[in-house]
C-alpha distance (Angstrom), angle and dihedral (degrees) to the residues before:
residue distance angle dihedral
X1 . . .
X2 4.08 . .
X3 3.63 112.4 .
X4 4.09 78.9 -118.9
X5 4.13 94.7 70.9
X6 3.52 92.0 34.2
X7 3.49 90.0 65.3
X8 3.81 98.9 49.5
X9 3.52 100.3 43.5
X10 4.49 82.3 56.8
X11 3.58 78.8 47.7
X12 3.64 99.6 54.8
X13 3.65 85.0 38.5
X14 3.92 88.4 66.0
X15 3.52 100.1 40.0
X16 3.64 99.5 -99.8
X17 3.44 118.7 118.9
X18 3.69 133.0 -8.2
X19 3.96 120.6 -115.4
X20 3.91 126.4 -144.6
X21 3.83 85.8 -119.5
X22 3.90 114.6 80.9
X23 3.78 94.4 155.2
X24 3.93 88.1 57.7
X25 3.74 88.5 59.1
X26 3.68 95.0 53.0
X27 3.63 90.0 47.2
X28 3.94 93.4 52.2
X29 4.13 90.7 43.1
X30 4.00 87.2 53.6
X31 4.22 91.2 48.3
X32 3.44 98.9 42.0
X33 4.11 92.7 42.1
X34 3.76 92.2 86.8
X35 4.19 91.4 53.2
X36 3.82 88.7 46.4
X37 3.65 93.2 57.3
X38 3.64 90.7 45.7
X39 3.70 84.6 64.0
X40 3.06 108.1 54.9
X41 3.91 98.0 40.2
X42 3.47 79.9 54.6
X43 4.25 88.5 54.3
X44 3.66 86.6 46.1
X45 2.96 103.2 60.3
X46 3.93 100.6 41.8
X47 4.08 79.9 54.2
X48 3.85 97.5 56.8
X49 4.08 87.4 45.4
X50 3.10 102.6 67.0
X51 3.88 123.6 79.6
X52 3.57 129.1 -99.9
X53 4.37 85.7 -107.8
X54 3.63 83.2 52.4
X55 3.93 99.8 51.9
X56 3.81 90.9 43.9
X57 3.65 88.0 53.3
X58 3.77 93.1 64.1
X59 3.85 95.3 39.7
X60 3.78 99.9 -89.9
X61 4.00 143.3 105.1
X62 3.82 131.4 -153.8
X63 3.93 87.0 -97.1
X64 4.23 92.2 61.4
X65 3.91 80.2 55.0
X66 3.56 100.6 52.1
X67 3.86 89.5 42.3
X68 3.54 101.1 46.1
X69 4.08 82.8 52.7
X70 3.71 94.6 54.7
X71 4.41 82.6 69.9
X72 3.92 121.4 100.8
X73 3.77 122.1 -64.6
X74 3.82 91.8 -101.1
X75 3.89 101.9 33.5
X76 4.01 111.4 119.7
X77 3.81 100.4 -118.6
X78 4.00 95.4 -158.8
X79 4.20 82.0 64.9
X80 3.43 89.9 58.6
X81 3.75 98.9 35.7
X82 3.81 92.1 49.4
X83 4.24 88.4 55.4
X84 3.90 88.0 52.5
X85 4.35 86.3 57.5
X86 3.80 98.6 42.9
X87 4.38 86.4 53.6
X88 3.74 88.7 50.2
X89 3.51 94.3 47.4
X90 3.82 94.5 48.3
X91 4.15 86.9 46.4
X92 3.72 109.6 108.8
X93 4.32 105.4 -116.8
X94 3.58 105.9 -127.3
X95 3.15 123.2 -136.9
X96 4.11 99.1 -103.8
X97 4.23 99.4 -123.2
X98 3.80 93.8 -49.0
X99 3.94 122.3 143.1
């Protein structure tokens, strides 16, 4: 592969700029599918290691873990995780019962 097409299919990849090439990209997705799901097995299971204290420490509970791992096979499960943290910092805090 020519330095040339390397660098637009990692720029297709990114969401730069479209190559002439669509098959290629299918191709690459289906190779590199079995790596990705490595990953985020891998992810997973550092997630549902750690201890409850742990998870709250970094702005999640045992249910984020057990919902992030209900994505697909090759989804990146910080991605989702991350969303989950940004919509419960933008939540209003109530003001737990008091007057």
């Amino acid at each position: 592969m020519s330095a040339t097409t390397c660098d637009r299919s990692v720029a297709h990849f990114s969401g730069q700029k479209k190559h002439k090439r669509p098959g290629l990209d299918l191709f690459w997705y289906i190779v590199l599918w079995p790596s990705r799901v490595a990953a985020a097995r891998r992810t997973m299971r550092h997630l549902a290691a750690m201890s409850d204290y742990e998870l709250r420490d970094i702005g999640l509970g045992r249910y984020d873990v057990l919902n992030a791992a209900s994505g697909r096979l090759d989804e990146d499960p910080t991605i989702r995780l991350a969303g989950e943290m940004q919509e419960r910092r933008k939540a209003p805090r109530g003001n737990l019962g008091r007057v």
